[in-house]
N, C-alpha and C positions, 0 to 999 in steps of 0.2 A: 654470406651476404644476403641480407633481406631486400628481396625488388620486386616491381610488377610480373607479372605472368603473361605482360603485351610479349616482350620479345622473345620470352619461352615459346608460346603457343604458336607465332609468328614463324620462328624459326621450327620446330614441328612441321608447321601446317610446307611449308619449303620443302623439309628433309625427310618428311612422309613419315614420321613416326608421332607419338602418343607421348604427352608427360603424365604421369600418374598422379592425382590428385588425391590423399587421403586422409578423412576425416581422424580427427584427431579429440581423445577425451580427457586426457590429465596428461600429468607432466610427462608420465611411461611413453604413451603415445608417442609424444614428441621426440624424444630421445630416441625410441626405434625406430620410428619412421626416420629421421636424420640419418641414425647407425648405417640401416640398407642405402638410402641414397650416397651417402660417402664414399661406401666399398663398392656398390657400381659403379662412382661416378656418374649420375645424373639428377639432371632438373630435380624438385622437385617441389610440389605445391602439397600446402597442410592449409585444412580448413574445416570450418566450425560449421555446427548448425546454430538454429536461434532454441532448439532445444538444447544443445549442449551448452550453450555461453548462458543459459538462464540458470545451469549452474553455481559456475562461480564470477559472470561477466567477460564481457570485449576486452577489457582491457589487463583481465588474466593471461589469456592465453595469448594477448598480446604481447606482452609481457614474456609468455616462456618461452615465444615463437624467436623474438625477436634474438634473446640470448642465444637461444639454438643457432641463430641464422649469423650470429655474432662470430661464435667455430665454424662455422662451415666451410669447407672450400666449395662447396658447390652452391650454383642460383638455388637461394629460399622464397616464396613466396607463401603470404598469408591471406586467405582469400576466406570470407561469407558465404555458407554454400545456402541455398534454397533461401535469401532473404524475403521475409516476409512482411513487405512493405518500403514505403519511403521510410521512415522515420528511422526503422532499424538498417540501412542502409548507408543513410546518415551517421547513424552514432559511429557503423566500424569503420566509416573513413573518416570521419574526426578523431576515433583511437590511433587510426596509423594502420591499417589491412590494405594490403597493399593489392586488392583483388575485391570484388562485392559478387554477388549474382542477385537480382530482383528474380524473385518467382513468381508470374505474375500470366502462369498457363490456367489457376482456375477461373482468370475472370473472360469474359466475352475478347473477341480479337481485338477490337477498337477499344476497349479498356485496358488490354495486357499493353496494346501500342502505347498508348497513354502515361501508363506506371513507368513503363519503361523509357519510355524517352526521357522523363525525367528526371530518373535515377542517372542515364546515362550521359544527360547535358552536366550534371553535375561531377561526376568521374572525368569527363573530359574537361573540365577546368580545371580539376586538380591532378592530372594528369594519372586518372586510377582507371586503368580496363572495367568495362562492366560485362556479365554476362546474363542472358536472357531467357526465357524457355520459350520455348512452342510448340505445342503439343500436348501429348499426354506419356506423362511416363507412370506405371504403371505403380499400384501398391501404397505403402504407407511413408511419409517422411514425415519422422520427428510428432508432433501431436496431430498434425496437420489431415486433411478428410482422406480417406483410401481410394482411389481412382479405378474405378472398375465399370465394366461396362460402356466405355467411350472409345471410340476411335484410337489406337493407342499410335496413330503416324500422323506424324509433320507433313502437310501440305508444304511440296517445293516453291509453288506460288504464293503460299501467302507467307511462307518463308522469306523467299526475294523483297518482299513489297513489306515485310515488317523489319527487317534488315536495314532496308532503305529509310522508312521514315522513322524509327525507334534510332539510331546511331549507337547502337550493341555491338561493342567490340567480338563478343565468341557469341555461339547461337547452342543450347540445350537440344536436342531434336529428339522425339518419339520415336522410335524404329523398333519397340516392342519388348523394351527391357522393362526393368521393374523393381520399386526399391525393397531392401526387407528379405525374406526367405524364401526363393522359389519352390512352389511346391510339386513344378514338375520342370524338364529343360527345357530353357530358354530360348528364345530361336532370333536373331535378329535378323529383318530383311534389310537385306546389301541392298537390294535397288533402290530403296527409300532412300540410303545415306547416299548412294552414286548420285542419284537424282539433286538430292538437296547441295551437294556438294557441287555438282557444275550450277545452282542457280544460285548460290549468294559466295563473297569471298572473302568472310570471316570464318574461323576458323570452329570447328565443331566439337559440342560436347557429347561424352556418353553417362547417362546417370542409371543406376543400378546396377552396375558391374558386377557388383561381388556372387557368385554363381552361373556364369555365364562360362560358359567352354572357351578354355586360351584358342583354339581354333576360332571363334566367331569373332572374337575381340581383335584378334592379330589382322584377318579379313577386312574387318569395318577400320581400324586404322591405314587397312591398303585403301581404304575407299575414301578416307576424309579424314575421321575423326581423327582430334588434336588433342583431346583431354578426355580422359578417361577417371573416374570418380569409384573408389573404392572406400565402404564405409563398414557393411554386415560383417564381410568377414573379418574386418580389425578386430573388432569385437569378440568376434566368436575367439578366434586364435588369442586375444589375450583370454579371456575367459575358461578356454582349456589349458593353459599355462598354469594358471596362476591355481586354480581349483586340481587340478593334476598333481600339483604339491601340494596342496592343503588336504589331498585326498591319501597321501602317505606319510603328511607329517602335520598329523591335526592336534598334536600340541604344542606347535607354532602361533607364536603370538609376533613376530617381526616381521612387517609388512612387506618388506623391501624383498626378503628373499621368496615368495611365491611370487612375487611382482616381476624379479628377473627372469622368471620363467618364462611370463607371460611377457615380457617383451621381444623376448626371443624368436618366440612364435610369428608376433606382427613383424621383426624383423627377417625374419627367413618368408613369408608371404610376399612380403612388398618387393623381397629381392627378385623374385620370381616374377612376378605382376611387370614391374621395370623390366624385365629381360625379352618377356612380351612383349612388352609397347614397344620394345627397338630404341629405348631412350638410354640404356647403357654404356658410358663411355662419352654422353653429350654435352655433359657440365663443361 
């Protein structure tokens, strides 16, 4: 069943564990990601960039989400990761995404307020969770500028007070991840998320997950965080699948069978990733 992500993240934020949010690039995607949430049984959310839908469009992978979420016995959500503006915001909830995020940490505070509210009076009339950033989360998303050299933590204060006048159903928070390839380990500081988590009481995000140690991420979900966003290493995992057979059977010309490798791979990842968050068993 395809639904909002309110009363996943909701029920999360309650039962102290994490839904795994993962970005999704063609059909493979979908299908694996689906496969591992089945056989855990849990939540789970698929979500697009605005580089990836300028592939084939919102209302592609709206379209494949939806079928997916059609079989599912478990909650589907389709959700906008890093929306990059109002207007792209707009379109995926006129296609039917049942989830948006405005990104709207590289403008000044009183500007990101601004974006955001707006995006967000809009979701709440049509009954669609918005999510928010603030901060800096570190690295490169999708074409967008590489974030380096800033502050890479959320202010609990100006967390509380953009919370309050933005009306952001989840809140993105800096604590020093980063999206893309770490090139050395990651470290995320707990007291930043403990901090921000007693000042506002919506429910928190983590972006750049993929390379971060299952001990850090298990931690920060003891500390707050409600959604956890896994995108690099989809990628990578189908990418060795899929080239792993074409690397012993390079007179393969049938798409489908290196393809089933590599979903295999983002399948057996995510089951793992879900086993961490504690969301197994939560559908």
């Amino acid at each position: 069943m395809l639904v909002t992500t309110k009363e996943m993240l909701l029920d999360a934020q309650r039962n102290h564990y994490a839904v795994g949010a993962f970005n999704i690039e063609n059909l493979e995607f979908v299908m694996a990601v689906l496969a591992a949430a089945e056989e855990t049984k849990s939540p789970v959310i698929m979500q697009t960039t605005p580089g990836t839908v300028k592939t084939a469009g919102l209302d592609y992978f709206y379209g494949m989400v939806k079928a997916a979420a059609e079989r599912a016995s478990v909650p589907v959500a389709l959700h906008l990761d890093h929306g990059d503006g109002f207007d792209r915001c707009m379109q995926a909830l006129r296609v039917g995404y049942t989830s948006v995020m405005i990104d709207g940490s590289h403008e000044t505070f009183e500007d990101n307020i601004a974006l955001t509210k707006s995006v967000a009076a809009v979701g709440a009339a049509m009954g669609v969770p918005v999510e928010a950033e603030l901060g800096k989360v570190g690295g490169k998303e999708d074409d967008g500028p590489a974030v380096e050299g800033e502050n890479p933590y959320t202010d609990p204060d100006e967390a509380r007070e953009f919370v309050e006048r933005t009306g952001c159903t989840s809140l993105a928070i800096g604590v020093g991840t980063a999206h893309g390839v770490y090139t050395e380990t990651p470290h995320i500081e707990q007291d930043v998320v403990k901090a921000i988590r007693a000042a506002v009481d919506v429910p928190l995000v983590l972006h750049g997950t993929s390379g971060v140690p299952d001990e850090q991420v298990a931690e920060a979900v003891k500390n707050g965080i409600c959604k956890v966003n896994y995108a690099t290493e989809l990628r990578q995992a189908y990418t060795k699948g899929f080239m792993g057979y074409m690397a012993e059977n390079p007179g393969c010309f049938d798409p489908k069978k290196p393809a089933k490798l590599g979903m295999a791979e983002i399948t057996n990842i995510v089951k793992v990733r879900m086993e961490n968050l504690g969301s197994v068993g939560r559908a």
